[in-house]
Structures are given as C-alpha cells and as structure tokens.
C-alpha positions as CSV (number, residue, x, y, z in Angstrom):
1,X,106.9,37.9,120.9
2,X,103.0,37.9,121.6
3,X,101.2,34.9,119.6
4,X,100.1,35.7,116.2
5,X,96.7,36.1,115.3
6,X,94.9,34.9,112.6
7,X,93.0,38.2,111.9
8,X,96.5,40.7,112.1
9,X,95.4,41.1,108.4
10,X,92.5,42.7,109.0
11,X,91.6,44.0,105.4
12,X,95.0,44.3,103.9
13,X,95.6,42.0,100.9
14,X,98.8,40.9,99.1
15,X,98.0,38.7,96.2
16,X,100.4,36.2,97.3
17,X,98.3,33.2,97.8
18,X,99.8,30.0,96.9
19,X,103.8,31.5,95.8
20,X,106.5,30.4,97.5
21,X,108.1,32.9,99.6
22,X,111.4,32.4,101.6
23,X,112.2,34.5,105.1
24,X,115.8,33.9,106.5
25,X,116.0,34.9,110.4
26,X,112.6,33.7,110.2
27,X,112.7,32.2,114.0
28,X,112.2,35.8,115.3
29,X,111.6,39.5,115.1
30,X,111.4,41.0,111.5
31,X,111.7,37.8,110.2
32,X,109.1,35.8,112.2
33,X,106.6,38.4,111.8
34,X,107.4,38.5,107.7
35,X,106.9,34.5,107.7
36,X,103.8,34.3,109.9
37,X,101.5,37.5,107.9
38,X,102.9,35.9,104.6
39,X,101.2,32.8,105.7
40,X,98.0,34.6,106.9
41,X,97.5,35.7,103.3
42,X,97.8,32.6,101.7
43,X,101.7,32.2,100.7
44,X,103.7,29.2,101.3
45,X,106.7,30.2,103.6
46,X,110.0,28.8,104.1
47,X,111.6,29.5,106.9
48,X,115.1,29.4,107.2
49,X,117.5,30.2,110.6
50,X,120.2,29.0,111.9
51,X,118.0,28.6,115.4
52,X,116.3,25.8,115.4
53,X,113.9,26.5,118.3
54,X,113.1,29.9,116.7
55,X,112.0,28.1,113.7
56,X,109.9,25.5,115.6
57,X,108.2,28.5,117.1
58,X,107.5,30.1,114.4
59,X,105.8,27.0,112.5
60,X,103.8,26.4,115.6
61,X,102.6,30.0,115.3
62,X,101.5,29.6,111.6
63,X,100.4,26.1,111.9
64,X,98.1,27.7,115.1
65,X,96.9,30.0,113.0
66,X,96.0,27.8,110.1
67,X,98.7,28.8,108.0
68,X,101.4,26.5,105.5
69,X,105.2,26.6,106.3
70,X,108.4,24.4,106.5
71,X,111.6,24.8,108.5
72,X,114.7,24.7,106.8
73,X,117.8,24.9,109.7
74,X,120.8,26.7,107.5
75,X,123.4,29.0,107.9
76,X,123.3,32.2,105.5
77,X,126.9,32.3,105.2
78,X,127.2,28.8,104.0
79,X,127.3,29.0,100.2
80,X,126.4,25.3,99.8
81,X,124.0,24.9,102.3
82,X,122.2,27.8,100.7
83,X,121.7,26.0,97.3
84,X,120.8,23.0,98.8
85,X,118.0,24.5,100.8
86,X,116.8,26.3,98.0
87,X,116.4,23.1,96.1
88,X,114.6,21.9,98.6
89,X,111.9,24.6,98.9
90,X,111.6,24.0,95.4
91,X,111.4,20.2,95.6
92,X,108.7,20.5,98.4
93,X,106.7,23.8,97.9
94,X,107.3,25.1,94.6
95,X,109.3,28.1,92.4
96,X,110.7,30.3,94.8
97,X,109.0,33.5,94.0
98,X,109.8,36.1,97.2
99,X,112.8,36.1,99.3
100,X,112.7,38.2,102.4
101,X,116.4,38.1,103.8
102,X,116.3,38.8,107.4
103,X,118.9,37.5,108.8
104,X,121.1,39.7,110.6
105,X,123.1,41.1,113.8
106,X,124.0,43.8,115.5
107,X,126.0,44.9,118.8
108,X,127.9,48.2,119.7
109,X,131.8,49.0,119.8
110,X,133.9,51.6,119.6
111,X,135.9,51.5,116.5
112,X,139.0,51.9,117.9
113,X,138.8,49.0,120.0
114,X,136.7,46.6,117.5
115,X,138.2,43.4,117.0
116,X,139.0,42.1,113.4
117,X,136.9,38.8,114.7
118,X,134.0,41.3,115.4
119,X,134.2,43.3,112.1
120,X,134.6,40.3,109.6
121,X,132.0,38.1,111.5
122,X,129.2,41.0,111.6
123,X,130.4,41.5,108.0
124,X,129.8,37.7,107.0
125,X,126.2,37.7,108.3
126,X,124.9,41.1,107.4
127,X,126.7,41.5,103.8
128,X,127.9,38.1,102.6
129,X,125.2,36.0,104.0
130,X,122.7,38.8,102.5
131,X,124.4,38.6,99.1
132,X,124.4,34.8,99.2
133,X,120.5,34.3,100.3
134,X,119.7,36.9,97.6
135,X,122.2,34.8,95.1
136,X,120.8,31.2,95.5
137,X,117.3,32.5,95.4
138,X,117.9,34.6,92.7
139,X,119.2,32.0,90.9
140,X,116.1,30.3,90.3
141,X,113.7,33.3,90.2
142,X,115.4,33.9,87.2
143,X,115.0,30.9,85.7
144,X,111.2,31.0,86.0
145,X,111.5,34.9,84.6
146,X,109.5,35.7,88.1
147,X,110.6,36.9,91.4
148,X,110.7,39.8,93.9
149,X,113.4,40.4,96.9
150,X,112.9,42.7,99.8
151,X,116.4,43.0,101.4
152,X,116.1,44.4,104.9
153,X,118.4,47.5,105.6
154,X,118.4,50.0,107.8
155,X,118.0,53.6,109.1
156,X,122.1,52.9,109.4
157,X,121.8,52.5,105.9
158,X,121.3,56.2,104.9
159,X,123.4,57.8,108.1
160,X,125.9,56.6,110.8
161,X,125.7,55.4,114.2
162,X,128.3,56.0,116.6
163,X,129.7,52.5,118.2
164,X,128.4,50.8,115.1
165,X,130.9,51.5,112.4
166,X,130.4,47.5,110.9
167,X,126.7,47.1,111.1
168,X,126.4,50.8,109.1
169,X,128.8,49.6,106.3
170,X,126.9,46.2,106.3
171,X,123.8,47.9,105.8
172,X,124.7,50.8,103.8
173,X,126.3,47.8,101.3
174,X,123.3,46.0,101.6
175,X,121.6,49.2,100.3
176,X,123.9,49.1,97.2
177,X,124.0,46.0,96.7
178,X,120.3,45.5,96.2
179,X,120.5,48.6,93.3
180,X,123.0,47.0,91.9
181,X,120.5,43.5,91.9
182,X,118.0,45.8,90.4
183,X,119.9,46.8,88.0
184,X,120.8,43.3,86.6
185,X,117.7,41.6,87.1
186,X,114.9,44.2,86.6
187,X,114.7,43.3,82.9
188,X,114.6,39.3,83.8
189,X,111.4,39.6,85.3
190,X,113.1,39.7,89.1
191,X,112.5,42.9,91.3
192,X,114.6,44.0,94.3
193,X,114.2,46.5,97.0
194,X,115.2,47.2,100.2
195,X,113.1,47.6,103.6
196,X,115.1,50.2,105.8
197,X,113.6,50.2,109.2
198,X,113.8,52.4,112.1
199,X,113.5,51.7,115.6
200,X,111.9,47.9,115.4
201,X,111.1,46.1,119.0
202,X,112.5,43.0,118.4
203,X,114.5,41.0,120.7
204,X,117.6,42.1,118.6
205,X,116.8,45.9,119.4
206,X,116.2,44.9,123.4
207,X,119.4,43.5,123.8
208,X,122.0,45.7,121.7
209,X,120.6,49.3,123.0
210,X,119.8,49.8,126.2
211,X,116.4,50.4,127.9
212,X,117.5,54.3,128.9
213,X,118.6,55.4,125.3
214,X,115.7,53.8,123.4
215,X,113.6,55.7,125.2
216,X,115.2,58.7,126.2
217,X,117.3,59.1,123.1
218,X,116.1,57.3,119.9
219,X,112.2,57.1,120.4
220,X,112.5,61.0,121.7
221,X,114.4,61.3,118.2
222,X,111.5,59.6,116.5
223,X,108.4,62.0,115.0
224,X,106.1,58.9,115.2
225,X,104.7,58.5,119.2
226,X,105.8,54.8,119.2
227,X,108.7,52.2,118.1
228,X,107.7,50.1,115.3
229,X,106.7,46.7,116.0
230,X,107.9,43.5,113.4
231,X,104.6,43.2,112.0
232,X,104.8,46.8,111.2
233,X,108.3,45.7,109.1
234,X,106.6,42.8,107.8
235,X,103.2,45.2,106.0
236,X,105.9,47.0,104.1
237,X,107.9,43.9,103.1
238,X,104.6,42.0,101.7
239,X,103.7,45.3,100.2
240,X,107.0,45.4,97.8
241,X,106.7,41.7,97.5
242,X,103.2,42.4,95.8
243,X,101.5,43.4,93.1
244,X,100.8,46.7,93.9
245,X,104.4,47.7,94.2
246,X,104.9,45.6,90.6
247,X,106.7,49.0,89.2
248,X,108.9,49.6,92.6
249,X,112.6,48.7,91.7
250,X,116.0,49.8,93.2
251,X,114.4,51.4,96.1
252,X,115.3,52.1,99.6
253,X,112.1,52.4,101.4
254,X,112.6,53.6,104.9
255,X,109.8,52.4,107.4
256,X,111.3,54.6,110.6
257,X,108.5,56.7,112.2
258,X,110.5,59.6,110.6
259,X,113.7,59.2,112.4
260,X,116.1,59.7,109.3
261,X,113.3,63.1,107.9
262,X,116.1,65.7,109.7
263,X,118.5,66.3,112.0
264,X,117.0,68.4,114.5
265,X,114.7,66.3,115.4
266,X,116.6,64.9,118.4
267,X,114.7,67.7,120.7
268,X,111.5,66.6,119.1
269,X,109.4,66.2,122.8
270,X,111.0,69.6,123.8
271,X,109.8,70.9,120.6
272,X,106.2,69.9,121.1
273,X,106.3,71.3,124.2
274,X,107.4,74.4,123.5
275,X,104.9,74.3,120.6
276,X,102.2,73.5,122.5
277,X,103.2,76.3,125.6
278,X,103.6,79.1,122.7
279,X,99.4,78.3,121.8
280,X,98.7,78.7,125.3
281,X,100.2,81.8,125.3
C-alpha cells in the first residue's frame, strides 16, 4: 500500500475533528485507508487488528502524516477482549462515537468440498466478530445518546458468487444485521449503515482472485474503467460517519463501479466496442 499523504483530502470535509472513531482490520486495506483519512480530518482513531505489524504501520503512516491514533492488538471474535478494548479507547481518547468494522476474510471453495472448519471460521470473523465489534461499541454509543456505524459489506451481499457460498451468507447477514441495528438504535441517537463495495485492490482482493479473472472477468464486468482503491472505500465510509449523511439509516450503500447495476453487463468491453464500431458506421 503506497504511503498516505497528508493532502488525500484535498477539499473534502467530514466534521469529525476531535471524535473518537474505531477501525477494526485497521492494519491494512479498507481498514487502513478508513483509519489513516479519519485521521487527516481531524478524528482520533483506534485502530484495532489482530496483526500487530499492520497496526504499527498504519500508526507510522498517520503519525507521518501528522495525524492522532493508538493501536489496540484484539481479536474480533473475542467477546471479552472486545469490551476491554473499548474501555480502553474510552479511558485514553474519549466516547467512542464511529465504528468502522473492517475486519474480515475471504478465500474461494467449492461448496461441496468446503470444510465445516472453513465455513464456521469464515463465519466467526465476518458475522460474529462483525456483530460483536458493532455490540461493544454500540454499547457505549448508546450510553452517550451519540454514535454512527458503517459496517462494511459487500457486492456478495446483494448477489452470489460461485466458490464463495460462506463469505456471501456472512455478508449478506452482515447486510441484515446492520437493518436490524438500525432499527433498534435509530431512535437512541446511534445510526448504522453498511458500505457494500465492489471490486477493492487491497491485499485481500490480490490474493483470493486471481490476476487473470480480475482483469478479464470482474473489472470487464465493471461499468467504471478502474477497480476501486481503499481510500475510495474509506470517502464513502467517513461520508455515512458524518454529518451530512445525519438522516441516512438502515442503508446498503453499494460503492462498486456499477458491478451489481445489471446482469448483462459481463460483455460490457464487447459492448463498447460494438457501440463505438456501429458510430463509425
């Protein structure tokens, strides 16, 4: 990941300077990218991962670029170790008031030769550890009557993916699941939505799909000329975080070039040039 730069804001503005927002999977990708423009305007960031070399990059990044963060080692999936982090973020940087849950996985296997281990472990980290991030932080945004969660998805979350059956149910649950967190803590002053991106070029992406299909397959599949990159995730995340999206609840906001707008669109080049051949003509 290229070294973040101070100026990536350029004129865009969140509102968030000096609240306390926390970014699990924070040591790379999505995550990284959420944690270090979150810092650029103004936030104080936690970030949380289970790596802790990827969190040690990541505050060297922000601290490079002049920006406020801790590291917080922790496992999403442990219930306790949860709590206690978030008590600590408290303790040393104030009332939690975002939460961008990032922590996630994903790898390909055919369903019919998936192992239980595979299933229930992806499960555990995309769902349960989702649901327990968004609990413990939750927990306390309530309390203040303040908060807003960006729950990060995916284009599997509104259609399937062959060789993927776990990582679409964890992200189609995660969809639901943050609704259903709408629906309970809309009225207590907490919003939550969920970030459903498309093709992302993160290290996750480069080694679960190979080189050939993303760019003969997916990015051909893609309306948008170009993959996403994480800061391109992390715009959208700040954005619901904000202000301005103060009266976006419950939603599934896709960010995916236009992969999931039909589904035709998988001879997209071949249409454009056939497009382009007919003006010719």
């Amino acid at each position: 990941m290229p070294p973040f730069k101070a100026g990536a804001l350029g004129p865009l503005r969140f509102g968030l300077t000096g609240e306390v927002v926390v970014v699990t999977g924070g040591g790379s990708g999505i995550g990284r990218a959420t944690a270090e423009l979150a810092t650029a305007d103004g936030a104080l960031v936690a970030v949380l991962d289970i790596d802790k070399a990827g969190i040690a990059g990541t505050i060297e990044g922000i601290s490079a670029a002049g920006g406020t963060a801790r590291g917080y080692p922790v496992d999403v999936r442990d219930a306790e170790g949860l709590e206690a982090t978030c008590a600590r973020v408290e303790d040393e940087l104030g009332a939690i008031y975002g939460l961008v849950p990032c922590a996630g996985t994903s790898r390909p296997e055919p369903a019919e030769l998936m192992p239980l281990t595979t299933w229930t472990g992806l499960i555990d980290l995309n769902l349960t550890g989702m649901f327990l991030t968004c609990q413990s932080a939750g927990r306390r945004m309530l309390a203040h009557g303040r908060g807003a969660i960006v729950t990060i998805g995916s284009v599997d979350s509104l259609a399937g993916h062959a060789a993927r059956s776990h990582y679409c149910a964890s992200k189609f649950a995660v969809a639901n699941l943050t609704r259903a967190l709408a629906l309970e803590w809309g009225r207590r002053g907490v919003r939550v939505n969920c970030l459903a991106p498309g093709i992302v070029d993160t290290p996750l992406i480069r080694r679960g799909i190979p080189i050939d299909q993303l760019e003969n397959v997916l990015l051909d599949r893609t309306p948008h000329p170009r993959y996403a990159d994480a800061l391109d995730m992390a715009k959208v995340a700040l954005f619901l975080l904000s202000d301005a999206a103060s009266y976006v609840n419950g939603a599934i906001l896709s960010a995916d070039g236009g992969l999931s707008a039909g589904y035709l669109n998988h001879t997209f080049s071949g249409v454009r040039r056939a497009v382009s051949t007919a003006g010719q003509q």
